[in-house]
N, C-alpha and C positions, 0 to 999 in steps of 0.2 A: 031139061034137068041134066042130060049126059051132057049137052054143052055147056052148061054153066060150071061141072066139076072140073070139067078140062082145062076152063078159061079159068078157076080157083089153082089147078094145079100149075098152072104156067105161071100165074104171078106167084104161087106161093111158095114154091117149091126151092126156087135160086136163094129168095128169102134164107128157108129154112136150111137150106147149103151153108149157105155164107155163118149163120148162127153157127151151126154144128161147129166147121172148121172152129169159126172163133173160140167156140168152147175147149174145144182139142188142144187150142193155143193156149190158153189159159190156165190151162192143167198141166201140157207141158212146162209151167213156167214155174210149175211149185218145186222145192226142195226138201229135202231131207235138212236143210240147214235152218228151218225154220225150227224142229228141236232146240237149236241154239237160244232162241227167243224167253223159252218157256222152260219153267223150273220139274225136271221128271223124277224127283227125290220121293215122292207115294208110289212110286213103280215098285221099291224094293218090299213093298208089302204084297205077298201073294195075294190076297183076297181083295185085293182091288185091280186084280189083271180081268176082270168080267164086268163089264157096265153092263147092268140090264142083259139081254139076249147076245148083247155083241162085244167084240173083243176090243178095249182100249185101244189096241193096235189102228183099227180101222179109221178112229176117229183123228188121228193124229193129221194134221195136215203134210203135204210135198212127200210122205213116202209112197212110193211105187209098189207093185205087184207084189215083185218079188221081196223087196224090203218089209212091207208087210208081212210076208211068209217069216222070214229071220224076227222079225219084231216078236209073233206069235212063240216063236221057237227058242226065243232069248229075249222074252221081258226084262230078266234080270239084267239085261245089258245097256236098256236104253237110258236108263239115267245117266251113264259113264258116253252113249253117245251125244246124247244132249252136252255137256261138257266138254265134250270134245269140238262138238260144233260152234258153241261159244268161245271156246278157246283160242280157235279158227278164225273167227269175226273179228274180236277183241285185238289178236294180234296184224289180221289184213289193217285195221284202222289204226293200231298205233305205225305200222311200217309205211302207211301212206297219209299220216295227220298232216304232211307238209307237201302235199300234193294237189295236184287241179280236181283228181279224183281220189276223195279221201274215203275209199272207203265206206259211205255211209250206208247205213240200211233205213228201209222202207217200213214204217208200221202199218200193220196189217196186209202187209201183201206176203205172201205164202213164198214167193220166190225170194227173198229176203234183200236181195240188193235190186232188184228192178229188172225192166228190158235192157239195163247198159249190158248184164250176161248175157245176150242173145248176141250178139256179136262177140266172134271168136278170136276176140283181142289178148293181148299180154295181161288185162287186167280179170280176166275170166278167167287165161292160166292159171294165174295165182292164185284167184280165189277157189281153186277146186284143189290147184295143191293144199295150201292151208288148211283146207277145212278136211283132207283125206289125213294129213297130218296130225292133225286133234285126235281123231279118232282112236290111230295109233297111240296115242302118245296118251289118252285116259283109258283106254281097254286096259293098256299095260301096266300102268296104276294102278287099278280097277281087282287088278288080278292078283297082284300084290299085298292091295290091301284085306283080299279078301272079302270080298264084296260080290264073287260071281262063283257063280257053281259049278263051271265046268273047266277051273285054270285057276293056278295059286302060283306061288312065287317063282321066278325064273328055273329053267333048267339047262341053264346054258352052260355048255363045257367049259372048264376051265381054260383062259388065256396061257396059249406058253411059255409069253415070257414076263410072267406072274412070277415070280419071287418063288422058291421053292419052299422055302419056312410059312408063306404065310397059307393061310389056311380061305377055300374056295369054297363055301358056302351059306352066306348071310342069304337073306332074301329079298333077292334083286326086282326089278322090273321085269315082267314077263313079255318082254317086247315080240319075241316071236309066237306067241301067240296072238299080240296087239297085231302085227303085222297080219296076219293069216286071216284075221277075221274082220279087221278092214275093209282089207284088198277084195272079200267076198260081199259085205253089208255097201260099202260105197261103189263097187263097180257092178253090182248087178244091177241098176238102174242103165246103166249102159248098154248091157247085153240080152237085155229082154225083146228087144226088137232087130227085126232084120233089112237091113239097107239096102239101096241099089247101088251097085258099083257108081261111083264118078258122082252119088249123090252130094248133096252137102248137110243131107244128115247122117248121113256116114262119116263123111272128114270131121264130122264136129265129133261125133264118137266117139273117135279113133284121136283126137284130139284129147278130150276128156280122160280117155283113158288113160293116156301116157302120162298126164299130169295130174292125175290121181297117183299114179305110181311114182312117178318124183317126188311126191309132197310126201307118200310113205317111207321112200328110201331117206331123205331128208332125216327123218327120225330113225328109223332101222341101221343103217351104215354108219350112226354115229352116237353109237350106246358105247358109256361111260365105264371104266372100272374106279368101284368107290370103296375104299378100304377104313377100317374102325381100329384103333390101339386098342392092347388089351393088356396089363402087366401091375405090376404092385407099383403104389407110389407114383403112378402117372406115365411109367414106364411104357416104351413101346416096344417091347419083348415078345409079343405075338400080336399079327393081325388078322382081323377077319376080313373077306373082299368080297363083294357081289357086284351084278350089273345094274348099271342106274342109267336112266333117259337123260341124255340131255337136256338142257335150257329148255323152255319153250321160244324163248327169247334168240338162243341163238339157231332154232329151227328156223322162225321167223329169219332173221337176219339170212340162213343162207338159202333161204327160197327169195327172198327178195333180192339177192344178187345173181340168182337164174331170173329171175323178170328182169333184172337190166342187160343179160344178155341172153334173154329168150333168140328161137332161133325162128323164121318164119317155115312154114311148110306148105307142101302141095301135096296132093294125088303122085303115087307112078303110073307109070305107063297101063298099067291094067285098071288100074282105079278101084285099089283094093288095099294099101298104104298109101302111109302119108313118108316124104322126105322134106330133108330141105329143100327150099325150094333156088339158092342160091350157094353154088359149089364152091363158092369161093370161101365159103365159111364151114369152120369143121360141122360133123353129122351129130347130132344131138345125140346126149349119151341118155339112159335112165334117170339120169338126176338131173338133167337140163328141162326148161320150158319150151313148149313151142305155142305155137298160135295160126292161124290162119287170115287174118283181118286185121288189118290196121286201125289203131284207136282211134277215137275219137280226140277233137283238143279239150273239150269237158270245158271251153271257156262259156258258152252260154246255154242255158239252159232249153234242153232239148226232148220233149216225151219220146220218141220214137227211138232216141239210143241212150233212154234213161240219166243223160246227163242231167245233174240238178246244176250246171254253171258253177261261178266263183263270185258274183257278186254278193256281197256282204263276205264274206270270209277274210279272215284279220289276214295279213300279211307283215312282211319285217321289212322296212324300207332301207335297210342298210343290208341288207343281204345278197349277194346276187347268182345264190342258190334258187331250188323249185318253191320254197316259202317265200323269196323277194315277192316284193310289191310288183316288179318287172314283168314276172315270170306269171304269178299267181295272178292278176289280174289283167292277164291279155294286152297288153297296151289300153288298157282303159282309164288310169292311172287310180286313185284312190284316194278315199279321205281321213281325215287325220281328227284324232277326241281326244280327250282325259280321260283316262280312269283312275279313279283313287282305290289304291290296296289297304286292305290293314293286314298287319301281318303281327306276329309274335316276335318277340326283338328282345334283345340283351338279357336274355336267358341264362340265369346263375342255380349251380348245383348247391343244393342245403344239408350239410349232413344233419342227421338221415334218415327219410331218405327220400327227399322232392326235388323238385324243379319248379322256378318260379321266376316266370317270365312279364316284360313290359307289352303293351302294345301300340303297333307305331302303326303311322300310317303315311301312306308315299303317293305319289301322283306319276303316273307314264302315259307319256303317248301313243296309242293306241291306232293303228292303221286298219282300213279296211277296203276292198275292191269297191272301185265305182260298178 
């Protein structure tokens, strides 16, 4: 009998090894960006923060420990991060729709973009900034419009060289509190655990973190002053001015020109930072990307570095930008269809007061990766 449980634990045991890790792996692969997916607009009812015996909070997939604790501690918030997170998504796939890797997410997977995030490539950069940048960029909203309980309209000191006539305080974007409470709910997934020097769950960290904090300052460093007339007759005889967030659009845009010149990193000497890892090129500031790993080419479809490939995806054969046919379909070259559009055409105004339009229809050639 004692021989046969030994000869059970020997086979069974490495088994039940290999399972655990995989599970381990699996869990690491969820995010907090999977709010992004799902609509959290019943959150802003208190008497639906208690399912049964347990808290909402727990059921939510990809948040961590500690994110759960803030979830528990600011229900009221997770709607504005769910938006944020979508915000995040929405803007990674319009700044990469003319790319090999567009961007795409995963249904039903919890990590929302796949294993390509497991490699600490230029396109993981960006997707941690963006999506730490939402955050900020709907808390402060969020705060604004009055929608949270613990933060209401900006308290930002007046600019100095603000106009002395006009008058400093509409109610702005609460961006400094958006920032503060970010930089706490998205990085303490980072800081819950502790690495070994020279690991490379450390470097990914330490990765993660810095480009969380680019993707914050991205929005933070580049909050607007937005002014109102106020006077008889249309007159602009006094104005009121507060602080407003930038675009999201041109968030996007200028995290997307730190991924064209992300900077690569290593370990120092102690294996406790990350630097460049090439001197030749200046040192990354707080608003710069960096990376560890080199992309993949995302031309063929690969499970293991979550690339879904380029075959089928339209290309422009007269381009010879990252959307050419060239470019986007690998030298594989591509094939060419009709599509017929119908569209609205010679659209005349009626007073008053319509719009009444024809409908046409057109035929284009249509390209796609072999």
């Amino acid at each position: 009998m004692a021989r046969g449980m030994r000869r059970w634990r020997q086979l069974w045991c490495p088994l039940l090894l290999l399972l655990s890790l995989h599970l381990t792996y699996v869990t690491a692969l969820a995010t907090w960006w999977h709010l992004g997916l799902h609509r959290l607009e019943k959150w802003r009812n208190p008497d639906l923060y208690i399912l049964g015996a347990a808290p909402i909070c727990t059921q939510l997939k990809g948040l961590s420990g500690g994110q759960i604790k803030f979830c528990q501690l600011y229900h009221d918030h997770m709607p504005a991060i769910g938006r944020g997170a979508q915000m995040g998504i929405g803007e990674c796939q319009w700044q990469f729709r003319y790319r090999r890797w567009n961007c795409s997410t995963l249904e039903g997977d919890s990590s929302v973009f796949g294993p390509v995030l497991n490699i600490g490539s230029r396109e993981a950069a960006f997707t941690h900034a963006v999506s730490a940048a939402g955050v900020v960029y709907a808390i402060s909203a969020a705060c604004r419009d009055g929608e949270l309980a613990s933060c209401g309209c900006s308290r930002a000191r007046r600019p100095k060289d603000l106009h002395r006539d006009w008058i400093w305080g509409g109610c702005g974007d609460n961006i400094e509190y958006g920032y503060r409470f970010a930089k706490a709910f998205v990085d303490v997934r980072e800081r819950e655990k502790n690495h070994p020097r020279h690991s490379q769950l450390l470097a990914r960290m330490l990765m993660n973190l810095h480009n969380n904090e680019a993707g914050r300052k991205a929005v933070y460093n580049y909050a607007k002053v937005a002014c109102k007339c106020h006077g008889v007759s249309g007159s602009c005889s006094l104005k009121t001015c507060w602080q407003q967030l930038p675009t999201f659009r041109e968030v996007g845009d200028r995290l997307k020109e730190r991924y064209d010149g992300a900077t690569e990193a290593k370990f120092n000497k102690r294996g406790t930072q990350l630097k460049r890892k090439n001197r030749r090129y200046n040192k990354p500031t707080k608003e710069d990307l960096i990376y560890l790993d080199m992309s993949p080419d995302y031309c063929e479809a690969n499970p293991d570095t979550g690339s879904l490939g380029t075959v089928g995806r339209e290309c422009n054969r007269d381009s010879q930008g990252m959307d050419g046919c060239t470019l986007m379909c690998c030298g594989r070259g591509y094939n060419t269809f009709k599509r017929k559009l119908v569209e609205r055409c010679h659209c005349k105004f009626y007073w008053c007061c319509y719009v009444r339009c024809k409908t046409c229809e057109r035929v284009v050639d249509v390209q796609t990766c072999k």
